[in-house]
C-alpha positions as CSV (number, residue, x, y, z in Angstrom):
1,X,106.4,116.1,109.0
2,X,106.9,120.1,110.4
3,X,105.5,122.7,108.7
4,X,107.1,126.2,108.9
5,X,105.3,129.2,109.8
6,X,105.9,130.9,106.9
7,X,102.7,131.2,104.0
8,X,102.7,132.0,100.3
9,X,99.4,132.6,98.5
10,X,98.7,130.6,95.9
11,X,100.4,131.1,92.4
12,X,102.7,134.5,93.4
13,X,106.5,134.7,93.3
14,X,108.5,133.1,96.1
15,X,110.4,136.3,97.0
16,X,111.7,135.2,100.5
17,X,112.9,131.4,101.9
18,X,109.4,129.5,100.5
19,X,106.8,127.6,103.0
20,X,108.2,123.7,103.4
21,X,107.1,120.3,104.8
22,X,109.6,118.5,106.3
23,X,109.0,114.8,105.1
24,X,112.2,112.4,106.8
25,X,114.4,115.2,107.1
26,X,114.0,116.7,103.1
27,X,112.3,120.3,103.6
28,X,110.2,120.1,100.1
29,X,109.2,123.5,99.2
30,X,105.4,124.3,99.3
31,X,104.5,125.6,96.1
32,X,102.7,124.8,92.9
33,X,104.2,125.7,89.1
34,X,102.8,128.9,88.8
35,X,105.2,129.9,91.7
36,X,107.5,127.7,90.6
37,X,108.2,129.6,86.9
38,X,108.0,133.0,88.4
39,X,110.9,132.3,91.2
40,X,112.9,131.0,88.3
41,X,112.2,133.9,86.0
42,X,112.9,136.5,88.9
43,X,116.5,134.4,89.4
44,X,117.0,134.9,85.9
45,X,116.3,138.5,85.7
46,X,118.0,139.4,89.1
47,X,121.2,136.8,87.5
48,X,120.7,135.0,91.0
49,X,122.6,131.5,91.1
50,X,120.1,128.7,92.3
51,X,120.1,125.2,91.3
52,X,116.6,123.2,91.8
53,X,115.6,119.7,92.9
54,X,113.2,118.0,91.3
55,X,112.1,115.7,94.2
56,X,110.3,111.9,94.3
57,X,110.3,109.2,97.1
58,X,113.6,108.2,95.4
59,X,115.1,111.5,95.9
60,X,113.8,111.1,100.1
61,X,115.1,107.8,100.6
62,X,118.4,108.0,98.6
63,X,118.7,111.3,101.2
64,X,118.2,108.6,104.3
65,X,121.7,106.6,103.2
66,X,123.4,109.6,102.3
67,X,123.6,112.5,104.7
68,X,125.9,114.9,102.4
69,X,123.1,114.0,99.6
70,X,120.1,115.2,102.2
71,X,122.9,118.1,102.5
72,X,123.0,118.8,98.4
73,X,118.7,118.2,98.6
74,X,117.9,120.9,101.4
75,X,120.9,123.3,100.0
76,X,118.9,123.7,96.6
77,X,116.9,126.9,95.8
78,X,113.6,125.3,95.4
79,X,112.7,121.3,96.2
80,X,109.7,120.5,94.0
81,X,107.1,118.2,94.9
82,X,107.3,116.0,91.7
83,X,105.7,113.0,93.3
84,X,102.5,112.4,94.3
85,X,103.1,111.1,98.0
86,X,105.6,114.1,98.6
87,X,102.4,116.2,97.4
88,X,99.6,114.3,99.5
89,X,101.9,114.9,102.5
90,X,102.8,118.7,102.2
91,X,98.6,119.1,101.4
92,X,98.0,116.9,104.8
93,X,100.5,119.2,106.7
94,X,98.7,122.4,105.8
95,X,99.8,123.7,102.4
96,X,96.3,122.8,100.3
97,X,97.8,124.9,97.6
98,X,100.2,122.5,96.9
99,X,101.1,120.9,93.4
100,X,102.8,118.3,91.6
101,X,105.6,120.0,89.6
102,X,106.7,117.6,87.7
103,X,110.1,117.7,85.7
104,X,109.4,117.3,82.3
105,X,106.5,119.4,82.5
106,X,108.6,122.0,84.0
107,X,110.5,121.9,81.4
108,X,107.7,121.9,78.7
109,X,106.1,124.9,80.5
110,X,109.9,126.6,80.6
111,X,110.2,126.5,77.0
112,X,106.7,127.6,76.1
113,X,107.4,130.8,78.2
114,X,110.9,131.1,77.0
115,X,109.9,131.2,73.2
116,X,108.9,134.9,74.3
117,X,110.6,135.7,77.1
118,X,113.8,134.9,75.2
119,X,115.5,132.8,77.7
120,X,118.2,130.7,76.7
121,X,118.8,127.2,77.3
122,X,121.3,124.8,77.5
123,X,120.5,120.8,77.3
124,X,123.5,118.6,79.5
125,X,122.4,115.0,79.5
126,X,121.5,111.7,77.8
127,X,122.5,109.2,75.7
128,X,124.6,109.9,72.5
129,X,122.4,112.6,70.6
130,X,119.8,112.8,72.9
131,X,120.4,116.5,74.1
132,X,120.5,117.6,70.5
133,X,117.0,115.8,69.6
134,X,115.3,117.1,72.6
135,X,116.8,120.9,71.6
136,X,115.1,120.3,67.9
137,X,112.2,119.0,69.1
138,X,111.2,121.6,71.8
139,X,112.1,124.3,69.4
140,X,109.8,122.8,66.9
141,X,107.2,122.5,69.3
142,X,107.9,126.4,70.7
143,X,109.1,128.6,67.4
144,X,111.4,131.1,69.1
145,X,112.9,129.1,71.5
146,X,116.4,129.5,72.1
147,X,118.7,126.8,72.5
148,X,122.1,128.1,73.9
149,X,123.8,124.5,73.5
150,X,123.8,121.0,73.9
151,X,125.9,118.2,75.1
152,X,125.4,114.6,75.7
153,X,128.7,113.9,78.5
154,X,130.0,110.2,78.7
155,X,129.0,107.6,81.6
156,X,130.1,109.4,84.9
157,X,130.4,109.0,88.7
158,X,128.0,111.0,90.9
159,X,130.7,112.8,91.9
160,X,133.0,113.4,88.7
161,X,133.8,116.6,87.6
162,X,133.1,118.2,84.5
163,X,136.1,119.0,82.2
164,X,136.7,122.7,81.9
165,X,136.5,123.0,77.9
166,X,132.7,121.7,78.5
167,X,132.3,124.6,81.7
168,X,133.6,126.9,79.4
169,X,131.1,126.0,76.6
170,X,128.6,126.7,79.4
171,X,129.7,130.1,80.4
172,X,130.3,131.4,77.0
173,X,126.7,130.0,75.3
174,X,124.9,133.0,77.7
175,X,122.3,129.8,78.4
176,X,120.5,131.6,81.7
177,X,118.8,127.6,82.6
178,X,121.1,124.5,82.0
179,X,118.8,121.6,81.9
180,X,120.8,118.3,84.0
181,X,119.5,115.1,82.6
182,X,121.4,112.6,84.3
183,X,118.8,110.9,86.5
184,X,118.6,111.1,90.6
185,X,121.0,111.2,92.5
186,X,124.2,111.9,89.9
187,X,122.1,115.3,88.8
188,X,121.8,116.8,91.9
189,X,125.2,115.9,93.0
190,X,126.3,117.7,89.9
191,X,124.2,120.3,90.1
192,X,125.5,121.3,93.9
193,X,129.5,120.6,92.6
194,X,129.4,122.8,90.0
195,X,127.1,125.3,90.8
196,X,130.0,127.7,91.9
197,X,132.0,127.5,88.3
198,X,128.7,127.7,86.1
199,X,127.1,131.6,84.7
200,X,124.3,130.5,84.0
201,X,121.4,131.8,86.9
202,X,119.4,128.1,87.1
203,X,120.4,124.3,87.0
204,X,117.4,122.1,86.9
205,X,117.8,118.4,87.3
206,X,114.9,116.7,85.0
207,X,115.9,113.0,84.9
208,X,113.9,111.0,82.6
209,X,112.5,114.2,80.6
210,X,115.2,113.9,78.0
211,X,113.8,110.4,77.2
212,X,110.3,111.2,77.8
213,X,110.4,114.4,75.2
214,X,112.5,112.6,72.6
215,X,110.1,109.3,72.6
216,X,112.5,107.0,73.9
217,X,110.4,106.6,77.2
218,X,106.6,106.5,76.5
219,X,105.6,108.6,79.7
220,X,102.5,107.5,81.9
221,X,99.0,108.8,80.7
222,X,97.9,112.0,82.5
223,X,95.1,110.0,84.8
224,X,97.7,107.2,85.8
225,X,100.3,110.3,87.1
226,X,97.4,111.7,89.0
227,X,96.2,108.7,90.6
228,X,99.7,108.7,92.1
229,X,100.8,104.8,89.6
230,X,102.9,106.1,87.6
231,X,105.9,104.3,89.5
232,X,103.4,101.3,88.8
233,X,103.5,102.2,85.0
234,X,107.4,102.9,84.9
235,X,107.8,99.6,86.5
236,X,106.3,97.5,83.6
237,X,108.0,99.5,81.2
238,X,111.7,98.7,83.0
239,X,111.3,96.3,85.6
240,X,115.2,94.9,85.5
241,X,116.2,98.5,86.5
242,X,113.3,100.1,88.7
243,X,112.3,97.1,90.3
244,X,114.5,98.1,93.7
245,X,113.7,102.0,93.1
246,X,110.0,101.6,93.5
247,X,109.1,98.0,95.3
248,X,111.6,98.4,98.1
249,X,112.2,102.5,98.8
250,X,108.7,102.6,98.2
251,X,107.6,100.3,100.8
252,X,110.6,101.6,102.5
253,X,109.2,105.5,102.4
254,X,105.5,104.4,103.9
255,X,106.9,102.2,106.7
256,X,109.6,105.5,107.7
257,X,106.7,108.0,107.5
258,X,103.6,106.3,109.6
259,X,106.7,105.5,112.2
260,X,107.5,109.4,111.9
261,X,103.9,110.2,112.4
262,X,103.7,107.7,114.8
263,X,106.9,109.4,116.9
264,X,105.2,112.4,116.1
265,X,101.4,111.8,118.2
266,X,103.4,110.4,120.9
267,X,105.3,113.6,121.3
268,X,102.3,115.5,121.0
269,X,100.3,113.4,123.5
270,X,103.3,114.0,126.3
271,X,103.4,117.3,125.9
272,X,99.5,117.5,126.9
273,X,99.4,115.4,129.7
274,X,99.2,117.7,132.8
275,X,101.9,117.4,134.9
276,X,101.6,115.6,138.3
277,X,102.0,118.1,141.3
C-alpha cells in the first residue's frame, strides 16, 4: 500500500485532493467522519458536484475484475474507509487518524446535521416503499429534516440509465444529497453515469442503509462492527446471498495484500543493497 505525501489533521475540512492509501490499486481517502461531513457541507455550500464511495473489501475486489469499476472507485470525490480491514491498513500505512465511516451512519449523522443546516435530501433506492419509509422515519427521528423526494426505481443493470422524467424529478426537488441505495457495485456505477445530468452537489452510495434504517436488516451490534465481524454477522443473517461476497473475496483480499506487501519488502530490500563496483 503507498501513502501520499500529503497530511490533514485530524477532524478539519478536506479543502485540497485528501491524504490516501493505496490498498490493490483503490486510493481510499484518509479521513475520519468529522472530515468526512464538513467536505460534504463545503460541496454543498460551494454547489460543487462530487459523488462518494462508500468503500468495503467488496468494493476492492469487485475493482480487481473490473478496471472501468477501479476507474468509477478512484474518480469519486471522497473513498471512505467503511470496512474495518480498509481502516487497519490506511492506520498501518501512516494515517493513525483514520476512521471507519460507515454508510448508514453517514447517513444518520447527515440527517441529524441537516435537520438544522436545512439540507435537502433525496432517497433513490430499495425495494417497493422502502425509500419513502426510510424518508418518514429519519424525519421522525430528526424533526426538521427535509426530505426533497423519494423513489424506489425497478430491478436494473449496473449500467442502465435512469429515465429522464425520474432525472427531472431530481433536478427540480432542489435535494443538495441524493442518497443511492442500490448495493455495491450497481450504486457507484450509477453514481459515476449520471453524475453529469444530476443538480444536486453530492451522490452518496449507502447500500444496505435503506434496510438497516427501515428494520428490514437487523444491523450488527456496535462491538461486533468494531471487532472487524460484522461480515461474520451479515453472513448468518443471509448466507445464500453473501456466502461468495465474504468467504471467497475475503480470503481473496488477504492473500492479494500480504503478496502486495510481500512485492513491496522485496522492492524495498533491492533498492538498499549497495551496488557492486
Amino acid at each position: 500500500m503507498r501513502v501520499s505525501d500529503q497530511t490533514e489533521p485530524q477532524g478539519r475540512e478536506l479543502r485540497g485532493p485528501s491524504p490516501e492509501t493505496d490498498i490493490l490499486g483503490v486510493r481510499i481517502s484518509a479521513l475520519d467522519m468529522q472530515s468526512t461531513l464538513a467536505t460534504i457541507e463545503r460541496w454543498i455550500s460551494q454547489r460543487s458536484r462530487h459523488y462518494v464511495c462508500i468503500c468495503t473489501v467488496h468494493t476492492v475486489m469487485e475493482c480487481q475484475r473490473d478496471p472501468t469499476y477501479l476507474e468509477i472507485v478512484n474518480r469519486a470525490g471522497l473513498r471512505t474507509p467503511d470496512g474495518m480491514p480498509l481502516v487497519w491498513l490506511s492506520r498501518w500505512a501512516g494515517h493513525s487518524h483514520v476512521e471507519r465511516v460507515y454508510g448508514p451512519d453517514l447517513l444518520l449523522e447527515m440527517a441529524k446535521r441537516s435537520a438544522v443546516t436545512g439540507h435537502r435530501h433525496f432517497f433513490y433506492g430499495g425495494a417497493p416503499a422502502v425509500a419513502d419509509e426510510l424518508a418518514s422515519r429519519l424525519q421522525s427521528r430528526f424533526p426538521g429534516l427535509q426530505v426533497a423526494g423519494t423513489y424506489s426505481p425497478p430491478v436494473m443493470r449496473a449500467k442502465e440509465p435512469e429515465m429522464e422524467t425520474t432525472i427531472r424529478t431530481m433536478n427540480e426537488s432542489g435535494a443538495d444529497i441524493i442518497w443511492i441505495g442500490l448495493g455495491t457495485p450497481k450504486q457507484d456505477w450509477w453514481a459515476a453515469n449520471h453524475r453529469p445530468f444530476l443538480d444536486a452537489p453530492v451522490l452518496i452510495g449507502v447500500g444496505a442503509a435503506f434496510d438497516f434504517h427501515t428494520g428490514r436488516v437487523r444491523q450488527a451490534p456496535a462491538r461486533i462492527q468494531r471487532s472487524g465481524l460484522e461480515w461474520l454477522f451479515r453472513l448468518v443473517q443471509d448466507p445464500g446471498r453473501l456466502w461468495k461476497r465474504y468467504l471467497v473475496y475475503n480470503s481473496l483480499f488477504v492473500l492479494k495484500v500480504i503478496r502486495a506487501k510481500l512485492r513491496e519488502r522485496r522492492s524495498r530490500m533491492r533498492n538498499d543493497t549497495p551496488c557492486d563496483r
